[in-house]
DSSP file (Angstrom, degrees, kcal/mol; ACC not computed):
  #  RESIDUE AA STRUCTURE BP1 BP2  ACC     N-H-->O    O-->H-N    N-H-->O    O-->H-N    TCO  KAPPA ALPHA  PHI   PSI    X-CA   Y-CA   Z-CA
    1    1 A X              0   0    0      0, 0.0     2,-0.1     0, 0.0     0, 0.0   0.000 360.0 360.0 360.0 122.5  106.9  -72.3   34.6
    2    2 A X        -     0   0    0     22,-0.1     2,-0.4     1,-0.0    20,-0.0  -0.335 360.0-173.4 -49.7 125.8  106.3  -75.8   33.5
    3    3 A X        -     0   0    0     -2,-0.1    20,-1.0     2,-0.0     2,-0.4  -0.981  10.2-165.1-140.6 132.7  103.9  -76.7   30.9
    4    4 A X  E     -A   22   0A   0     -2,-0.4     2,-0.3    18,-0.2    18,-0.3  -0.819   4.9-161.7-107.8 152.7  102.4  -79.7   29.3
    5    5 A X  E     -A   21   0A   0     16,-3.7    16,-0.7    -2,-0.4     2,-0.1  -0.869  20.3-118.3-126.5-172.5  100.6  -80.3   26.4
    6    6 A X        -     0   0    0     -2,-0.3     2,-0.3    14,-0.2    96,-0.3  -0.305  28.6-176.9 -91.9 174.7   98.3  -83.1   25.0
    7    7 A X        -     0   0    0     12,-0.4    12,-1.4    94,-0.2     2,-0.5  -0.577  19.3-143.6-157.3 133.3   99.3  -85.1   21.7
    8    8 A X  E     -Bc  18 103B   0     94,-1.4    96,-2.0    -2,-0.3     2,-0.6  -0.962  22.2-170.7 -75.8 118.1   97.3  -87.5   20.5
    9    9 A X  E     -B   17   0B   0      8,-2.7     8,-3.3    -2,-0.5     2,-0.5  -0.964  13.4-154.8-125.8 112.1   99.2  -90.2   19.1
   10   10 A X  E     -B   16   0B   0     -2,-0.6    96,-2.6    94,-0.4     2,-0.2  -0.800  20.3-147.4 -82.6 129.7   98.1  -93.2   17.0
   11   11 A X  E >>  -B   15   0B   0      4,-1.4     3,-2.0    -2,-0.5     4,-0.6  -0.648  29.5 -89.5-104.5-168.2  100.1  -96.2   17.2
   12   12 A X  T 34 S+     0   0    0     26,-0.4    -1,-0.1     1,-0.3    27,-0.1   0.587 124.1  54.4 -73.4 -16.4  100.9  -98.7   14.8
   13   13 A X  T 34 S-     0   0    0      2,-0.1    -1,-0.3    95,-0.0    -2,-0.1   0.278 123.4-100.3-117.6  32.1   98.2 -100.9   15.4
   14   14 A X  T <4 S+     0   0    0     -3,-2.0     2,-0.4    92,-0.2    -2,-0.2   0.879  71.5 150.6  75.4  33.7   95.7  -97.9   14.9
   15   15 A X  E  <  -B   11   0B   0     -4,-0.6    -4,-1.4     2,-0.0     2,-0.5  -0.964  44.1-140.1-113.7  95.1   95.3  -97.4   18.9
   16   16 A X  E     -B   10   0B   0     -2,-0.4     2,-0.4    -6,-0.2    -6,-0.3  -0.391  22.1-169.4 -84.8 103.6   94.5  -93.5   19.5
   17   17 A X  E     -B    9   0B   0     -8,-3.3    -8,-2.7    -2,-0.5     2,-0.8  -0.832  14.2-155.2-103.2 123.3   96.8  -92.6   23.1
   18   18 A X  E     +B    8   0B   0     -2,-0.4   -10,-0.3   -10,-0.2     2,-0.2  -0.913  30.7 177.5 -97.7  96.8   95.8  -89.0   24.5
   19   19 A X        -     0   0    0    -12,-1.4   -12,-0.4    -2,-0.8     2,-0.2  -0.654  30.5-127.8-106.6 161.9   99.4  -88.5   26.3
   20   20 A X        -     0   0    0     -2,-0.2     2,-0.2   -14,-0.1   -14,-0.2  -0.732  27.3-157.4-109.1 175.4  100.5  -85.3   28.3
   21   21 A X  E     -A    5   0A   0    -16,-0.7   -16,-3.7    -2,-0.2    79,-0.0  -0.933  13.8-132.0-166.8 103.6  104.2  -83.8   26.9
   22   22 A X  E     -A    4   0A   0    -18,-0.3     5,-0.3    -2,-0.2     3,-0.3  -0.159  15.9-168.7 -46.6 141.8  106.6  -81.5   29.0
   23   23 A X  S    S+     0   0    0    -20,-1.0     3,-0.1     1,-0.2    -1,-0.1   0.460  84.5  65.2-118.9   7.8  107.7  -78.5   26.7
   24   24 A X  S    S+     0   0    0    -21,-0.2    -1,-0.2     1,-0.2    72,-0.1   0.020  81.8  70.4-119.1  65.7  110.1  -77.7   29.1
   25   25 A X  S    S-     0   0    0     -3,-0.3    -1,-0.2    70,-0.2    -2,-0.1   0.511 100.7-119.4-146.2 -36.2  112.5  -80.9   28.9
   26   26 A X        +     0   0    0     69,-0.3     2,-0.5     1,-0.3    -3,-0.1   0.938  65.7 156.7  65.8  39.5  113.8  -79.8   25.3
   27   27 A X        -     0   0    0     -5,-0.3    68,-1.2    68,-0.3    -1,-0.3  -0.912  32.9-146.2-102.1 121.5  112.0  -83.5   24.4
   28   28 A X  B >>  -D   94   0C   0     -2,-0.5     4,-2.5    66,-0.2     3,-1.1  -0.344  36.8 -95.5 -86.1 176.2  110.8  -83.9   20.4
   29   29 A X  H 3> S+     0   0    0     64,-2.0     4,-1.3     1,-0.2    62,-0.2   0.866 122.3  65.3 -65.8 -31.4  107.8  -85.9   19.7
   30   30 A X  H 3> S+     0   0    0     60,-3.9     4,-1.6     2,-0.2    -1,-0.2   0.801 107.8  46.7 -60.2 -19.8  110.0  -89.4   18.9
   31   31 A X  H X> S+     0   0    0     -3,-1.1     4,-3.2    59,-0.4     3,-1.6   0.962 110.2  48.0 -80.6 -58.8  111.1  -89.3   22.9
   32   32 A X  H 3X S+     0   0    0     -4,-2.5     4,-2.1     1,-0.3    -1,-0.3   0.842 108.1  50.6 -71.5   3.5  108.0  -88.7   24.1
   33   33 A X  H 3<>S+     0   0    0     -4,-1.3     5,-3.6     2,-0.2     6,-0.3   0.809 117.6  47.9 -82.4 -23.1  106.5  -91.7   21.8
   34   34 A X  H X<5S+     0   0    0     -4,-1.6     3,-1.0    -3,-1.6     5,-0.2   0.927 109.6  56.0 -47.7 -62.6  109.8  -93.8   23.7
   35   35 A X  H 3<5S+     0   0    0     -4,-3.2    -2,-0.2     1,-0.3    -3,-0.1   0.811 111.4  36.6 -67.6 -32.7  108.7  -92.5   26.9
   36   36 A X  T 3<5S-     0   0    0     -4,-2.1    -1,-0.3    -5,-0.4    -2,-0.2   0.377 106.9-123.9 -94.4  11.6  105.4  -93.7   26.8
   37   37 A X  T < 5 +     0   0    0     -3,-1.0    -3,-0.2    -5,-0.2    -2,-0.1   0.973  55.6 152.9  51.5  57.4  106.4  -97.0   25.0
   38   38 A X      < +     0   0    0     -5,-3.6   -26,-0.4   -28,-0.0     2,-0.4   0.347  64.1  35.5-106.1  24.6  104.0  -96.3   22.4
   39   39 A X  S    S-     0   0    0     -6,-0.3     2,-0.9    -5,-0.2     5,-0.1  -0.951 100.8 -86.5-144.8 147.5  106.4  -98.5   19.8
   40   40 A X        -     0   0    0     -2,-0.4     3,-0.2     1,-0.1    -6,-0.1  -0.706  54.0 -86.6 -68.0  99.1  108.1 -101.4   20.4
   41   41 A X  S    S+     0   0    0     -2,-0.9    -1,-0.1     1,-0.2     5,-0.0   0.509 116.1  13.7   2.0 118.2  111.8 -101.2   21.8
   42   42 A X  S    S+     0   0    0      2,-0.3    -1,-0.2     1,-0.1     3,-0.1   0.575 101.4  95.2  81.0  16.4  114.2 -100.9   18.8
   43   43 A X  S    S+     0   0    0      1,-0.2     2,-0.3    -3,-0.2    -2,-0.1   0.481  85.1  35.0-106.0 -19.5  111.5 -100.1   16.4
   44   44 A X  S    S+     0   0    0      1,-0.1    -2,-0.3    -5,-0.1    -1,-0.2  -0.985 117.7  13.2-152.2 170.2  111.9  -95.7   16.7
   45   45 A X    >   +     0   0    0     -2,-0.3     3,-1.4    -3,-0.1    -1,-0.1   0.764  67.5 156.8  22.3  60.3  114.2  -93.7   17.0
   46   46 A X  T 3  S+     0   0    0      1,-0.3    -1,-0.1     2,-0.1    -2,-0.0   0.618  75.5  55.4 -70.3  -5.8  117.0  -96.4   16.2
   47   47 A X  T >  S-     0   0    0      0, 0.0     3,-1.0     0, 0.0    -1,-0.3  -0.003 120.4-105.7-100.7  28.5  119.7  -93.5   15.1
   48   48 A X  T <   -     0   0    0     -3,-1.4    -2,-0.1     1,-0.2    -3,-0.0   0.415  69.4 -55.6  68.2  -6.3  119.3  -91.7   18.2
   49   49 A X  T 3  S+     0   0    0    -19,-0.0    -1,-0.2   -18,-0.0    -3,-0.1   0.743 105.7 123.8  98.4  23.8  117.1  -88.9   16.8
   50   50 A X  S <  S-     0   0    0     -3,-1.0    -2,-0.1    22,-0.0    22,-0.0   0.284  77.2-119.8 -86.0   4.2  119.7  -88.0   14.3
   51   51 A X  S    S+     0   0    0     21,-0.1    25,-0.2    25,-0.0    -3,-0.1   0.858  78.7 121.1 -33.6 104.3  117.5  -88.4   11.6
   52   52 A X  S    S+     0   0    0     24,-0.1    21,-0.0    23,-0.1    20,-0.0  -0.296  75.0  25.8-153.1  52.4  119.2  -90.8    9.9
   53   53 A X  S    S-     0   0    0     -6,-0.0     2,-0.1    -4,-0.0    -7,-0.1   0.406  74.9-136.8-165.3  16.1  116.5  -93.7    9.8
   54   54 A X    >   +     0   0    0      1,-0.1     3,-2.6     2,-0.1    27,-0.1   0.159  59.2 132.3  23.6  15.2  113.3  -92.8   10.0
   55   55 A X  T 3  S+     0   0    0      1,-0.3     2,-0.7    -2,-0.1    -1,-0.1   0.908  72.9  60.2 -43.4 -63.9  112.2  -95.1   12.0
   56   56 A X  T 3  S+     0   0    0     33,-0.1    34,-2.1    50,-0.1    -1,-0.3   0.137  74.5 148.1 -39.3   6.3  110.6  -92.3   13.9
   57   57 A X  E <   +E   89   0D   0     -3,-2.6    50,-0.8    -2,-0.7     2,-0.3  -0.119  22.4 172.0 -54.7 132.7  108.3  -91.5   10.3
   58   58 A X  E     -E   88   0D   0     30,-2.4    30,-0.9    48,-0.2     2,-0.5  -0.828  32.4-126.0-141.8-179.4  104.8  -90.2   11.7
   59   59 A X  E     -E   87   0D   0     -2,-0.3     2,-0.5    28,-0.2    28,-0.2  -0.997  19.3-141.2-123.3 109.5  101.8  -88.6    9.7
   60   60 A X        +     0   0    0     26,-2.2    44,-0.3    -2,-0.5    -2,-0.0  -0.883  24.5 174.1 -99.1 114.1  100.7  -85.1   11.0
   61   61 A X        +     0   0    0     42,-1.3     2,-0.3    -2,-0.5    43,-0.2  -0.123  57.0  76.0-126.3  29.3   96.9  -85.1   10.8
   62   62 A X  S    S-     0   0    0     41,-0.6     2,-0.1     2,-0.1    40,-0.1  -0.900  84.6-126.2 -98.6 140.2   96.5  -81.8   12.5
   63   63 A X        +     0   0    0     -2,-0.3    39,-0.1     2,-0.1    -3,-0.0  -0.028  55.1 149.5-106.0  64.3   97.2  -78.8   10.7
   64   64 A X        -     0   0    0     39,-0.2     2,-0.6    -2,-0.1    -2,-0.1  -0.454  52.6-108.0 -61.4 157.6   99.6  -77.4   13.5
   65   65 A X        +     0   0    0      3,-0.0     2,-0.2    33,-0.0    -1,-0.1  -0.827  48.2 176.0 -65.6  97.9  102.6  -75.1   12.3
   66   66 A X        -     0   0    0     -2,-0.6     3,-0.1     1,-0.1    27,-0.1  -0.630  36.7 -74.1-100.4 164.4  105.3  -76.9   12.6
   67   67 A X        -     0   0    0     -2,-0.2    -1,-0.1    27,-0.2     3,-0.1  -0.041  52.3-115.1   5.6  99.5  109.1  -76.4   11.8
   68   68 A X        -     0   0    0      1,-0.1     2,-0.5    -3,-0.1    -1,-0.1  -0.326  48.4 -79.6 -74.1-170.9  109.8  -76.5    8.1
   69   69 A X        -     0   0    0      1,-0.1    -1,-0.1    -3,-0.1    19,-0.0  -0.662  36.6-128.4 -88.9 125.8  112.0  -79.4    7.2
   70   70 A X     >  -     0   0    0     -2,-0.5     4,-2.0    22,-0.1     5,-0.3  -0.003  32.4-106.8 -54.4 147.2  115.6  -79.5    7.5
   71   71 A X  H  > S+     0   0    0      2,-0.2     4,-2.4     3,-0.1    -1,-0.1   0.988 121.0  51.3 -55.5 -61.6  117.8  -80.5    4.6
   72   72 A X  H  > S+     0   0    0      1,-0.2     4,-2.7     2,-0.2    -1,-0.1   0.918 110.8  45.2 -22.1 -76.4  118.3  -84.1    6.8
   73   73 A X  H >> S+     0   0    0      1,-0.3     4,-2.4     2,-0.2     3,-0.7   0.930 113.9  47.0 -35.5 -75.2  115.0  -84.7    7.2
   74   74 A X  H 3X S+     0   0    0     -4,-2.0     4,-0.6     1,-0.2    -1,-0.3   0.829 112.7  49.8 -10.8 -74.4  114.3  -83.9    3.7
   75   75 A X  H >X S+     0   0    0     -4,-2.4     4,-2.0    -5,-0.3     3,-0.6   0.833 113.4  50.1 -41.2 -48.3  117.1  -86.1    2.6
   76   76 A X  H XX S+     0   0    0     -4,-2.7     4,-1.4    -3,-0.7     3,-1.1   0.990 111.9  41.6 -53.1 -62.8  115.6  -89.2    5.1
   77   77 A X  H 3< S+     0   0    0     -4,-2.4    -1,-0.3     1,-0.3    -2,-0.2   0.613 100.8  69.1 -76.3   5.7  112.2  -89.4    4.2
   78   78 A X  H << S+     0   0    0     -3,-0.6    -1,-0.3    -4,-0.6    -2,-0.2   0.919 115.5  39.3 -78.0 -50.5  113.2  -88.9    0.1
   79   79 A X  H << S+     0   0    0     -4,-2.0    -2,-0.2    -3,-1.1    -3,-0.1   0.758 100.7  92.2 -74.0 -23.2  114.6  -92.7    1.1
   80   80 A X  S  < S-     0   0    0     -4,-1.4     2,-0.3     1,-0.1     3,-0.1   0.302  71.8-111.5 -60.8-149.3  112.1  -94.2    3.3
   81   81 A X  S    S+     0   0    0      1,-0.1    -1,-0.1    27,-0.1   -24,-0.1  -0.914  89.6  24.5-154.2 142.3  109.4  -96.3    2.9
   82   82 A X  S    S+     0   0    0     -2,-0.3     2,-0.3     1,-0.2    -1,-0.1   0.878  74.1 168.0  71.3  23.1  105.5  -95.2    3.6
   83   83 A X        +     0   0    0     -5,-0.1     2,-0.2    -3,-0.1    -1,-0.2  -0.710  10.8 174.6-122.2 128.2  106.4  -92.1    3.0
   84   84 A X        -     0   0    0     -2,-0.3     3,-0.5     1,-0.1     0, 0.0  -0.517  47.5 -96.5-115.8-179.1  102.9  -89.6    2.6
   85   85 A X  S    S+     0   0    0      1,-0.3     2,-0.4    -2,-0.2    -1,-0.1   0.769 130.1  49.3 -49.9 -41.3  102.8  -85.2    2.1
   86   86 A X  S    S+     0   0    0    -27,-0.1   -26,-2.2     2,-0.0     2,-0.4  -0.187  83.4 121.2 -96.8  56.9  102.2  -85.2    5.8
   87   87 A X  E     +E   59   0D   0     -3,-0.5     2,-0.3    -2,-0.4   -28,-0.2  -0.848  30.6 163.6-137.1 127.7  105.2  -87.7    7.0
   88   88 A X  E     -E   58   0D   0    -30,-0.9   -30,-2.4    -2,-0.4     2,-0.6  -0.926  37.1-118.1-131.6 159.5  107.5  -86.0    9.3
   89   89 A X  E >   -E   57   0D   0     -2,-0.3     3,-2.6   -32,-0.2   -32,-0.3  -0.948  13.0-141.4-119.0 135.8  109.9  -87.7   11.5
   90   90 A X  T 3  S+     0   0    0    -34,-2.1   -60,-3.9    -2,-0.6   -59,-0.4   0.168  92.1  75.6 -76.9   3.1  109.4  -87.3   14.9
   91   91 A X  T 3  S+     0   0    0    -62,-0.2    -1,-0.3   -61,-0.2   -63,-0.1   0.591 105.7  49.8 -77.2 -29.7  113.2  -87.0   16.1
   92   92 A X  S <  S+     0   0    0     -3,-2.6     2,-0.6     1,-0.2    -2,-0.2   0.161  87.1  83.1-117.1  30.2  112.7  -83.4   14.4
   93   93 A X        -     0   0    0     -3,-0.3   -64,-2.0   -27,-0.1    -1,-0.2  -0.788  66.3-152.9-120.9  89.5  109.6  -82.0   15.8
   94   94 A X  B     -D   28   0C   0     -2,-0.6     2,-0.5   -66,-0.2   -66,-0.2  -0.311  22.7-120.7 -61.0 145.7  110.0  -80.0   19.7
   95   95 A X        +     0   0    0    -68,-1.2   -68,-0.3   -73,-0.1   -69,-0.3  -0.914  42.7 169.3-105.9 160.9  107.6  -79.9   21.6
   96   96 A X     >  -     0   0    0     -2,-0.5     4,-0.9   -70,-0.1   -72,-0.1  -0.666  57.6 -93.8-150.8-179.0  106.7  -76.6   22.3
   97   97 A X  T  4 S+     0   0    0      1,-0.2     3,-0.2    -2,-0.2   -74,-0.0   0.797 126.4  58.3 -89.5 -18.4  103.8  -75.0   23.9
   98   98 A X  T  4 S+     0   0    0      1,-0.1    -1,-0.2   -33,-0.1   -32,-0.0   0.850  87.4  74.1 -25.7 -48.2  102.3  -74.6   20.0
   99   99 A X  T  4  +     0   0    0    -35,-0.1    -2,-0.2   -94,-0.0    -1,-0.1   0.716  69.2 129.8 -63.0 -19.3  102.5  -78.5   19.7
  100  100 A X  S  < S+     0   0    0     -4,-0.9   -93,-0.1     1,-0.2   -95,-0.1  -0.006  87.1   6.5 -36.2 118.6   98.9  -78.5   22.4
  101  101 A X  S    S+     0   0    0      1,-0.3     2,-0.5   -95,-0.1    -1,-0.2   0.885  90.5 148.5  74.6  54.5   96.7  -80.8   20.5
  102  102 A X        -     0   0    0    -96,-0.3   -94,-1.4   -40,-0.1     2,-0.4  -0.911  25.2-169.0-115.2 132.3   99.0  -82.1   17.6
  103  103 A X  B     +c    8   0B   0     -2,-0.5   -42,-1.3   -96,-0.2   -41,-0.6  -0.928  11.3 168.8-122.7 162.8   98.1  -85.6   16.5
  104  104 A X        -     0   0    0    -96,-2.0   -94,-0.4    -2,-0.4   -44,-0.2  -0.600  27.4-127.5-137.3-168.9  100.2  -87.6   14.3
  105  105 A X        -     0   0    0     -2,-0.2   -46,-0.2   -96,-0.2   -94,-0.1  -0.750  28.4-115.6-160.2 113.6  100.2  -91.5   13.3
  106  106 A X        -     0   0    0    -96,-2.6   -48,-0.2    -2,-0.2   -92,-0.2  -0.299  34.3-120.8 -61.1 128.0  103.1  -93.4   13.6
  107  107 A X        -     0   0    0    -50,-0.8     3,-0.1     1,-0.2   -95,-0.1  -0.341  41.3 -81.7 -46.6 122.9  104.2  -94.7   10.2
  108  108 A X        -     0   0    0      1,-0.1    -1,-0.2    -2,-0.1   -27,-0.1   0.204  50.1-102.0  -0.9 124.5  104.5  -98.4    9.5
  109  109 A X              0   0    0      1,-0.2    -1,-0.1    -3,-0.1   -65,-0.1  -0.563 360.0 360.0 -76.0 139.8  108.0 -100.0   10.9
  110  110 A X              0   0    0     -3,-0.1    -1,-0.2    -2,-0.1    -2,-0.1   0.556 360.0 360.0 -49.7 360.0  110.2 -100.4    7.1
């Protein structure tokens, strides 16, 4: 059975987007922020979602349970830029039928 949830999404210019989010699409949070063109083309997820540029760096200001962090992930954001306690990158976060009401704020482009 198909299920959506909400995300709240800040973009980079501080603009709060209440979007709805398939969980059954096996889509992470950097797609749907693509799919609703809440960044400018070639500005996230420029590795493909490999994380291997963090272009997709977000701020999780909900305290949903998420995933822990993969040894990548880890590795990325020890090198990025902007980088807070709550900075995930969104290439590594499913959404999942948890993820209902998870807000982030996309990190600054490097």
């Amino acid at each position: 059975m198909e299920q959506d949830v909400t995300l709240k999404i800040t973009d980079r210019d501080g603009v709060l987007h209440e979007v709805k989010a398939p969980t059954d699409m096996a889509m992470n949070l950097m797609e749907v922020v693509r799919s609703y063109e809440l960044a400018p083309e070639g500005t996230i997820g420029v590795c493909g979602g490999m994380a291997m540029c963090a272009s997709c760096q977000c701020y999780v200001k909900s305290d949903h349970e998420l995933p822990e962090i993969g040894m990548d992930e880890d590795m990325m954001l020890a090198e990025a830029f902007h980088v807070q306690e709550n900075s995930r990158l969104g290439c590594q976060i499913q959404i999942t039928p948890e993820m209902n009401g998870l807000e982030v704020e996309l990190a600054p482009e490097s």
